[in-house]
Backbone and ligand atoms as CSV (ligand in chain L), in Angstrom:
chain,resi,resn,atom,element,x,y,z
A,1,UNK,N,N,177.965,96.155,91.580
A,1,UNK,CA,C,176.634,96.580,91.202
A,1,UNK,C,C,176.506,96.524,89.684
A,2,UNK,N,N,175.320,96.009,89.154
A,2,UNK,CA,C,175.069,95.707,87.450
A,2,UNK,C,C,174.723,96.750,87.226
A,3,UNK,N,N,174.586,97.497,86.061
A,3,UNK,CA,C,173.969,98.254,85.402
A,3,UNK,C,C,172.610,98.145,84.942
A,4,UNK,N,N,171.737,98.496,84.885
A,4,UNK,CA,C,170.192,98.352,84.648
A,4,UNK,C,C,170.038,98.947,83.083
A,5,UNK,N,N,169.748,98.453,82.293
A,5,UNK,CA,C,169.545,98.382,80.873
A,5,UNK,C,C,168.403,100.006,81.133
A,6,UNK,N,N,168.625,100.869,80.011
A,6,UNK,CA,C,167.733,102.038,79.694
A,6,UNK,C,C,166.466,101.690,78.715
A,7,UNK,N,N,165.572,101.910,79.312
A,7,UNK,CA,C,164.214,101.802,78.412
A,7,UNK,C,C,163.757,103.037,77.956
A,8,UNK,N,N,163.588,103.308,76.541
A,8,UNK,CA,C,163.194,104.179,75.967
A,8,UNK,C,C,161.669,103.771,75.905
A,9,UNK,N,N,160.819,104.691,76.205
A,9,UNK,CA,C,159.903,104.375,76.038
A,9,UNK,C,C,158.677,105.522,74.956
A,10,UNK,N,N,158.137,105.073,74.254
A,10,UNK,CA,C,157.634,106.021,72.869
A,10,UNK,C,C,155.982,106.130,72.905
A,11,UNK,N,N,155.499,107.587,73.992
A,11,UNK,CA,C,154.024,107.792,73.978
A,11,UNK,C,C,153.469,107.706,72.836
A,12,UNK,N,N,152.492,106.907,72.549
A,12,UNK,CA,C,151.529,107.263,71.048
A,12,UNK,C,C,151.253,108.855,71.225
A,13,UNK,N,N,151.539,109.175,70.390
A,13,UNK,CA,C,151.295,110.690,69.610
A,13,UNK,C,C,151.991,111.301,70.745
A,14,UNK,N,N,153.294,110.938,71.286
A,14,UNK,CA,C,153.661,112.266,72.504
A,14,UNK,C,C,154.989,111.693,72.123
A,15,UNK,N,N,155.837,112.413,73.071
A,15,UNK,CA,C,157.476,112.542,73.688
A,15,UNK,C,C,157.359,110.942,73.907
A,16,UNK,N,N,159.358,110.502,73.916
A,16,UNK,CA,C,160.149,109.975,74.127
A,16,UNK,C,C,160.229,110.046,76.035
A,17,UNK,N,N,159.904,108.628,76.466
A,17,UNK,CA,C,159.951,109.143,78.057
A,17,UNK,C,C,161.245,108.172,78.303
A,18,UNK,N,N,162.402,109.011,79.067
A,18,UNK,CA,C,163.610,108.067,79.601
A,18,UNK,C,C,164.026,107.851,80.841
A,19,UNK,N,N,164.510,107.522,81.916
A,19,UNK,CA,C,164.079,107.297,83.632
A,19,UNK,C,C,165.541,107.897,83.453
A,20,UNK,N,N,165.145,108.580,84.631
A,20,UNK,CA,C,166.290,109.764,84.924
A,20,UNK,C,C,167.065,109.205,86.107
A,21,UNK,N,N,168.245,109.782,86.251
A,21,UNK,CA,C,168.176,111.061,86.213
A,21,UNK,C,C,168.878,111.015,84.989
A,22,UNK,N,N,169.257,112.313,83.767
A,22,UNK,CA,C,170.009,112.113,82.309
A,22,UNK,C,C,171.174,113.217,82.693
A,23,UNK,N,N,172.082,113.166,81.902
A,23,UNK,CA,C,172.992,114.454,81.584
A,23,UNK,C,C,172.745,114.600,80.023
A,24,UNK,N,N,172.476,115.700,79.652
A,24,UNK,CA,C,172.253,116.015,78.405
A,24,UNK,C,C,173.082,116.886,77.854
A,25,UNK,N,N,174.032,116.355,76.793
A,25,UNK,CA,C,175.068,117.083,76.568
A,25,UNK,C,C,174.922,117.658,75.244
A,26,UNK,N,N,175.744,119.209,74.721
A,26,UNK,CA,C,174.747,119.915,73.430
A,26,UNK,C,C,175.771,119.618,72.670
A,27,UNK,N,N,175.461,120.218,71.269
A,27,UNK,CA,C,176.612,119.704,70.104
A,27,UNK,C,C,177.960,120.661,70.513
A,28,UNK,N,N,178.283,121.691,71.234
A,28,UNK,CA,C,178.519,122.138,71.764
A,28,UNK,C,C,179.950,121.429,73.028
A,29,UNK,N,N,179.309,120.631,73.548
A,29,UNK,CA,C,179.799,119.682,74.753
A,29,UNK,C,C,179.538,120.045,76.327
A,30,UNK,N,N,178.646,121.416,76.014
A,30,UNK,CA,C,178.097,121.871,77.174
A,30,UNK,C,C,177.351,120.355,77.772
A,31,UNK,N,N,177.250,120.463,79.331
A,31,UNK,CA,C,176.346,119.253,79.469
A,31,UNK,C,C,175.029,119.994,80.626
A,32,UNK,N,N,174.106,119.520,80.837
A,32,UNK,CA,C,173.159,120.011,81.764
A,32,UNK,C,C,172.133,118.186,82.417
A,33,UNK,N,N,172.414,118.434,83.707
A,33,UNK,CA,C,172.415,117.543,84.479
A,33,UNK,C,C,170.321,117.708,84.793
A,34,UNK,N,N,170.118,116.326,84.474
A,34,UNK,CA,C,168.481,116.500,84.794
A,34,UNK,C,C,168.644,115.402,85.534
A,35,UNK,N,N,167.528,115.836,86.872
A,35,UNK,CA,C,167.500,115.542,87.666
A,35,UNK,C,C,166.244,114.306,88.255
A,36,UNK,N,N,165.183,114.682,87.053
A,36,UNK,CA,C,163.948,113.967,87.608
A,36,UNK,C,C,163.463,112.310,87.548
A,37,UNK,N,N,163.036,111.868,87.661
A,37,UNK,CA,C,163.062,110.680,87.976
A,37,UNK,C,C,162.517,109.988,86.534
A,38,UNK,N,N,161.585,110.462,85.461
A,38,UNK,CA,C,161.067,111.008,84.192
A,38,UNK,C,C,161.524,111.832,83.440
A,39,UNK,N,N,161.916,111.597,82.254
A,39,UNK,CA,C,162.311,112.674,81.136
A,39,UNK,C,C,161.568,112.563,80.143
A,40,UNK,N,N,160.880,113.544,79.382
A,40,UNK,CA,C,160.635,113.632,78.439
A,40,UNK,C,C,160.935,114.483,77.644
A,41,UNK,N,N,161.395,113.402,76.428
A,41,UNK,CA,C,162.230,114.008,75.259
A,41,UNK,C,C,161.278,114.339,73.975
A,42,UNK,N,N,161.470,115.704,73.257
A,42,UNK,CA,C,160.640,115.797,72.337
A,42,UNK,C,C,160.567,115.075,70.726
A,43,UNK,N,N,159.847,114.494,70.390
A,43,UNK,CA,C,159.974,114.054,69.243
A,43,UNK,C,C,159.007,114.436,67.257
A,44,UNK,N,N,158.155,115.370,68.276
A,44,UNK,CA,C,157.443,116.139,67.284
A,44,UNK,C,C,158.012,117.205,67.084
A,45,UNK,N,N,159.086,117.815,67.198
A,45,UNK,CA,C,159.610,118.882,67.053
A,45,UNK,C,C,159.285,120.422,66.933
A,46,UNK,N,N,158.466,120.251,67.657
A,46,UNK,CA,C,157.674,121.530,67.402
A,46,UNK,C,C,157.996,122.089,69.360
A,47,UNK,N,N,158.635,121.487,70.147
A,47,UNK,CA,C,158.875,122.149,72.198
A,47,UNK,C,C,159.213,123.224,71.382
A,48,UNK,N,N,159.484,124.180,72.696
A,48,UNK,CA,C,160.079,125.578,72.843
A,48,UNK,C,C,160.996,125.462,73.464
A,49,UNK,N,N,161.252,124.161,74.355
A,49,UNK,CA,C,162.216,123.636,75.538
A,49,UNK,C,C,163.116,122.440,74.473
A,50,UNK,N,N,163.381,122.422,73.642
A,50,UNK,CA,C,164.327,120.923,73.045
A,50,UNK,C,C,165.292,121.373,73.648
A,51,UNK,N,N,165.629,119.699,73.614
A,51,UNK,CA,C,165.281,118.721,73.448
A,51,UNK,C,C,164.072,117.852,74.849
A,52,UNK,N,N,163.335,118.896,75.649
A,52,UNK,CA,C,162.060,118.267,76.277
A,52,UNK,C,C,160.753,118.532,75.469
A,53,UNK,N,N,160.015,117.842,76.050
A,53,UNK,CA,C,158.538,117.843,75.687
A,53,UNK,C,C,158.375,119.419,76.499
A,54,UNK,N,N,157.725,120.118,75.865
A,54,UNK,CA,C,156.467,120.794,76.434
A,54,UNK,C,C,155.087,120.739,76.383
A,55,UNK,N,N,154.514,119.559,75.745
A,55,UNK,CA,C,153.272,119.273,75.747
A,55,UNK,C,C,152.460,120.304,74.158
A,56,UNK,N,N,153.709,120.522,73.657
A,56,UNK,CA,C,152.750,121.446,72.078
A,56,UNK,C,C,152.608,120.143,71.232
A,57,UNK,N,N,152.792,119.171,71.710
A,57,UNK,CA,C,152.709,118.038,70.849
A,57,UNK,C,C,150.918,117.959,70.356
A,58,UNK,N,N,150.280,118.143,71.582
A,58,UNK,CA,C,148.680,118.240,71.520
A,58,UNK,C,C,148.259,118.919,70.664
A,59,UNK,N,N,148.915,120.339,71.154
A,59,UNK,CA,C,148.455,121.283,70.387
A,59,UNK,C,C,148.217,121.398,68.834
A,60,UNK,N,N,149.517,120.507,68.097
A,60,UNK,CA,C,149.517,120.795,66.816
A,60,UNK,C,C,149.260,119.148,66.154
A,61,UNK,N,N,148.347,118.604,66.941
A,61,UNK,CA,C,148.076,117.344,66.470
A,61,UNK,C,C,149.069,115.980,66.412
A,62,UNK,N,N,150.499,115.737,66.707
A,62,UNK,CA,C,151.270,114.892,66.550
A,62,UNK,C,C,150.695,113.868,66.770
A,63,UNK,N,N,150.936,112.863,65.580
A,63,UNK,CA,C,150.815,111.348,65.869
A,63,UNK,C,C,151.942,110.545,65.301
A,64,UNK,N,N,151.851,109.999,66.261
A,64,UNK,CA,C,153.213,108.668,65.981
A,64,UNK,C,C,153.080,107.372,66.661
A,65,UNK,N,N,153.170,106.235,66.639
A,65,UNK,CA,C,152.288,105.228,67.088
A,65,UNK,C,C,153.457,104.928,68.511
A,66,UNK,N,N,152.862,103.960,69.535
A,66,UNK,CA,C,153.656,103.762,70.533
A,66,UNK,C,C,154.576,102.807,70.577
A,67,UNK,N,N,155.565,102.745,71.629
A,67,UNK,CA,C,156.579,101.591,71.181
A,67,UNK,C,C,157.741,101.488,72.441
A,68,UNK,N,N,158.927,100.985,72.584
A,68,UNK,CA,C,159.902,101.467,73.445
A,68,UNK,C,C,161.234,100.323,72.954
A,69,UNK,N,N,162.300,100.936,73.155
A,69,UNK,CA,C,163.751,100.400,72.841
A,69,UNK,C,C,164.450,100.206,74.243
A,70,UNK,N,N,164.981,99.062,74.347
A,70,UNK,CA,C,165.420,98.385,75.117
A,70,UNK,C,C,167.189,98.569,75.061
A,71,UNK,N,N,168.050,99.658,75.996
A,71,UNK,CA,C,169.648,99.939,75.439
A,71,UNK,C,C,169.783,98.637,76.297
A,72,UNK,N,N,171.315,98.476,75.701
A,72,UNK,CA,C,172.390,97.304,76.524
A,72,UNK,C,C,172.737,97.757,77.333
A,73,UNK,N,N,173.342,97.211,78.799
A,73,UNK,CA,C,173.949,97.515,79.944
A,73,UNK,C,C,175.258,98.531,79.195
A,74,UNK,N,N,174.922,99.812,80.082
A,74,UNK,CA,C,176.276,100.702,80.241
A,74,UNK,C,C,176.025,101.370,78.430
A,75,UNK,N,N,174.579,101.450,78.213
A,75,UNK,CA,C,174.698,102.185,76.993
A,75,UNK,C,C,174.244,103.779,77.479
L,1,FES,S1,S,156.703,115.601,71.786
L,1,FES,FE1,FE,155.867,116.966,73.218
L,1,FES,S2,S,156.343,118.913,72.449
L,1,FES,FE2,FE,157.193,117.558,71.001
């Protein structure tokens, strides 16, 4: 079985969306296993939840233009 390349993908003015499921591991080395089929990662820095979106991105105006990064197999 190949590996399927990760697409980062970059909402205009929102979160980082990554196809799940992720393990998200802290500086720490704790890890926490997400499960959903969608992730969104925060990039305005302003969640209450980081490293997810909670949608305060609206709230406090974030803009950042749209875009998405393409990882290599097994990145
Ligand atoms: S990008 Fe959504 S809360 Fe930061």
């Amino acid at each position: 079985m190949t590996a399927r390349p990760k697409v980062i993908v970059a909402l205009e003015n929102g979160p980082l969306l990554v196809d799940g499921p992720v393990v998200w591991r802290d500086a720490a080395g704790h890890e926490r296993r997400v499960s959903g089929k969608r992730v969104a990662l925060c990039r305005c820095g302003a969640s209450s939840n980081k490293p997810f979106c909670d949608g305060t991105h609206k709230q406090i105006g974030f803009q950042a233009p749209a875009g998405q990064v393409l990882l290599p197999d097994g990145a």
